[in-house]
C-alpha positions in Angstrom: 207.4 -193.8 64.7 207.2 -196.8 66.9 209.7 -199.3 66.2 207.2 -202.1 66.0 205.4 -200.0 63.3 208.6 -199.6 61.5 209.6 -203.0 61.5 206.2 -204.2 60.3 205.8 -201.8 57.7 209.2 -202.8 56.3 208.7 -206.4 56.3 205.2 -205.9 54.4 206.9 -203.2 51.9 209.5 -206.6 51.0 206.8 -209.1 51.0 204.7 -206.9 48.9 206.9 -207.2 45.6 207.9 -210.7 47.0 204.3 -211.9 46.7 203.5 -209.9 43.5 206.8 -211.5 41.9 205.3 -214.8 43.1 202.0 -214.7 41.7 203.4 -214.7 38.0 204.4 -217.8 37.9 201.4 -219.0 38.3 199.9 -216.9 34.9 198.3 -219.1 32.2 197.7 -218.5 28.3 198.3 -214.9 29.2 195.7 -214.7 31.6 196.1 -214.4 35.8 193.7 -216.9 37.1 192.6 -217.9 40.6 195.9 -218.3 42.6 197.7 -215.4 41.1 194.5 -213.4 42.3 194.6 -214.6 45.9 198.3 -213.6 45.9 197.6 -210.5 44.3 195.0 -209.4 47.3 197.4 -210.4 49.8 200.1 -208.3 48.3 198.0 -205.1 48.0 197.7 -205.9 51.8 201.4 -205.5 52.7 201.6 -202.7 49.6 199.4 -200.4 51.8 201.0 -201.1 54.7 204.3 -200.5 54.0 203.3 -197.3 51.6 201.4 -195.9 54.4 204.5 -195.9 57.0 206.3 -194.0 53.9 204.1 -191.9 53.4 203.7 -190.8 57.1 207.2 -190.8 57.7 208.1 -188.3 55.0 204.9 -186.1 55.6 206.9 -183.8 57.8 209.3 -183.2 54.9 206.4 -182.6 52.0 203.3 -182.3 54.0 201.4 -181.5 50.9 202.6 -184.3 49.0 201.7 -186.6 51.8 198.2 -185.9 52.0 197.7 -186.5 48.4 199.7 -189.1 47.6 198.7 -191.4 50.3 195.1 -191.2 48.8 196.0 -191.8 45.2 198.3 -194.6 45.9 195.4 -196.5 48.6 193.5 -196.3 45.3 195.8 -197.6 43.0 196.2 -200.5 45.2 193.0 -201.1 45.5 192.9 -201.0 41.7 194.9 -204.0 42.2 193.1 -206.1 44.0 190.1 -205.3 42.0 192.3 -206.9 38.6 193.4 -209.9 40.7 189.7 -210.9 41.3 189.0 -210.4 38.1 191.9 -212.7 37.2 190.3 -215.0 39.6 186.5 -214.6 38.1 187.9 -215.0 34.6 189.2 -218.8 35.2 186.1 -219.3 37.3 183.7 -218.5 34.8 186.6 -219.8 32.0 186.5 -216.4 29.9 189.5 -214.7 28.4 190.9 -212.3 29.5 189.7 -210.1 26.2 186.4 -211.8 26.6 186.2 -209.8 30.4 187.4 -206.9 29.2 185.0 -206.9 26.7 182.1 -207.4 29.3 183.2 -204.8 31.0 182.7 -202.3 28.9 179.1 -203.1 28.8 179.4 -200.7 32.4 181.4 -198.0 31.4 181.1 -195.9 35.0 181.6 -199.4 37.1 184.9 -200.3 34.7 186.5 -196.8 35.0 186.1 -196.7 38.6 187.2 -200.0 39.5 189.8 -200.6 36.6 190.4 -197.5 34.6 191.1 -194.9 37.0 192.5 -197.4 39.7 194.8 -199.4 37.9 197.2 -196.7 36.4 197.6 -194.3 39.6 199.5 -197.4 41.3 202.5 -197.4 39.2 201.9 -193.5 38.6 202.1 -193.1 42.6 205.4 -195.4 42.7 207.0 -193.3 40.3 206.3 -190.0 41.6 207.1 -191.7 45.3 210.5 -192.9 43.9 211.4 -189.5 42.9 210.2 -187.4 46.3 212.4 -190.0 48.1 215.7 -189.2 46.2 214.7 -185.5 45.8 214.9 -185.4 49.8 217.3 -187.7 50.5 215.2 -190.1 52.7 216.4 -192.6 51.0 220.2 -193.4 48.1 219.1 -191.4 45.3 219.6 -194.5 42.7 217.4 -196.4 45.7 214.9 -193.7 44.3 215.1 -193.8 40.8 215.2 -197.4 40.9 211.8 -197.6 42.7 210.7 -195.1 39.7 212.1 -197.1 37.4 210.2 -200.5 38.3 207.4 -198.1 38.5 207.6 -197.6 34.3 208.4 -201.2 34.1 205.2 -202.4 36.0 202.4 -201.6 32.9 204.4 -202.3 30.5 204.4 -206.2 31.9 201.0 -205.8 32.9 198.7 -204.8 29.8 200.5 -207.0 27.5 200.5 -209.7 29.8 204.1 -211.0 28.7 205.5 -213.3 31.8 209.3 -212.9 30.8 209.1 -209.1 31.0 206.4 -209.2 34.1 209.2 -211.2 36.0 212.0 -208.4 35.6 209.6 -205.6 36.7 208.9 -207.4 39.1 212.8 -208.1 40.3 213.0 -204.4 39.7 210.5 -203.5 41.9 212.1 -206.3 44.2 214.9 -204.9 44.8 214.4 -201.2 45.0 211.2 -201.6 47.8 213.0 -204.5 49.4 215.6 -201.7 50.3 213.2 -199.3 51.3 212.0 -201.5 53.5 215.0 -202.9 55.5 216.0 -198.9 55.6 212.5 -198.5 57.2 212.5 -201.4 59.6 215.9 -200.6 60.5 215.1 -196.9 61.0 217.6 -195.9 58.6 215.7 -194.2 56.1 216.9 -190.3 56.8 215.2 -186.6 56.1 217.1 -183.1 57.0 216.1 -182.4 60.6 216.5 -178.5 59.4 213.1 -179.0 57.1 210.9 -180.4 60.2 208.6 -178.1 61.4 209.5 -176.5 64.8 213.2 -178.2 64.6 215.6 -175.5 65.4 218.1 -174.3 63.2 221.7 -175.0 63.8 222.0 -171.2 65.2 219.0 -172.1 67.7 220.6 -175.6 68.3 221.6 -176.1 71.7 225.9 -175.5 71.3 225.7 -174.2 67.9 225.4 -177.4 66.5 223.6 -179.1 64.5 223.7 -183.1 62.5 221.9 -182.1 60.1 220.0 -185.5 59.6 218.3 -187.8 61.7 217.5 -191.2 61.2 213.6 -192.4 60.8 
């Protein structure tokens, strides 16, 4: 991978929580509202981003997982911009947030594809991201299970719509993709050289040797 790619994605998989964090202080009454909206569509921009680089960076490592999980977690972000403009539309139009919710399922296909189905395969991806990472080593194992761990912590903030708790998952998720990204930008991040396709094995290496690792 390019190291302006690498560098890019990692400063948008930091700004991505950074910006999310940011945009809940500006909730009110329980309800997102125009500004938390806008910052919530600029952080699915830098989410994808960043996720992306992951995501093609590991897919020699889990090919199979790659190519699913890149889809799924596109779409869960996605999901996420489509609840920040409703945020946005519900101050707007000065409905509650029950009151859209409500309205929404007056179009039951429109609301499960846009909201439904969307909005839980982002933290759903995170998790199961979290876990690949540590299983393989690409990245400190509690590195891993931390970015699982804000993963459960994101809904749990989000559907209740409780600020005090949405501010830890969010310092959660802070901190665990804010080091997966300066690993990434740094090209530390790190996957066995014996599981990439066509890489010899450290009988076939030139010498007889063999690191074992590579960096990203």
């Amino acid at each position: 991978m390019q190291t302006s790619t690498r560098v890019i994605a990692g400063i948008c998989l930091i700004a991505a929580p950074a910006v999310q964090a940011l945009s809940t202080f500006f909730w009110n009454d329980h309800r997102q509202g125009i500004t938390t909206g806008a910052l919530i569509v600029i952080a699915t921009v830098c989410w994808i981003v960043g996720v992306a680089a992951v995501f093609r960076l590991i897919e020699p490592r889990v090919p199979r997982f790659a190519a699913i999980g890149l889809p799924v977690a596109v779409y869960g972000c996605v999901g996420g911009t489509a609840f920040g403009v409703q945020g946005m539309n519900e101050e707007l139009f000065n409905v509650s947030h029950a009151e859209a919710v409500r309205l929404l399922d007056e179009h039951q296909l429109a609301a499960m594809v846009g909201f439904w189905i969307s909005g839980p395969l982002f933290p759903t991806s995170m998790f199961v991201l979290g876990l690949v990472l540590a299983r393989i080593r690409a990245v400190p194992v509690a590195t891993g299970l931390l970015i699982s761990a804000g993963a459960i912590a994101f809904p749990l903030s989000r559907i209740p719509r409780e600020v005090v708790i949405a501010h830890l998952a969010d310092l959660v998720l802070l901190i665990a993709f804010a080091h997966l990204g300066v690993l990434l930008a740094t090209g530390k991040m790190r996957l066995p050289l014996r599981d990439r396709p066509g890489t010899p094995t450290p009988a076939q290496a030139p010498g007889g040797q063999h690191e074992g690792y590579q960096s990203a």
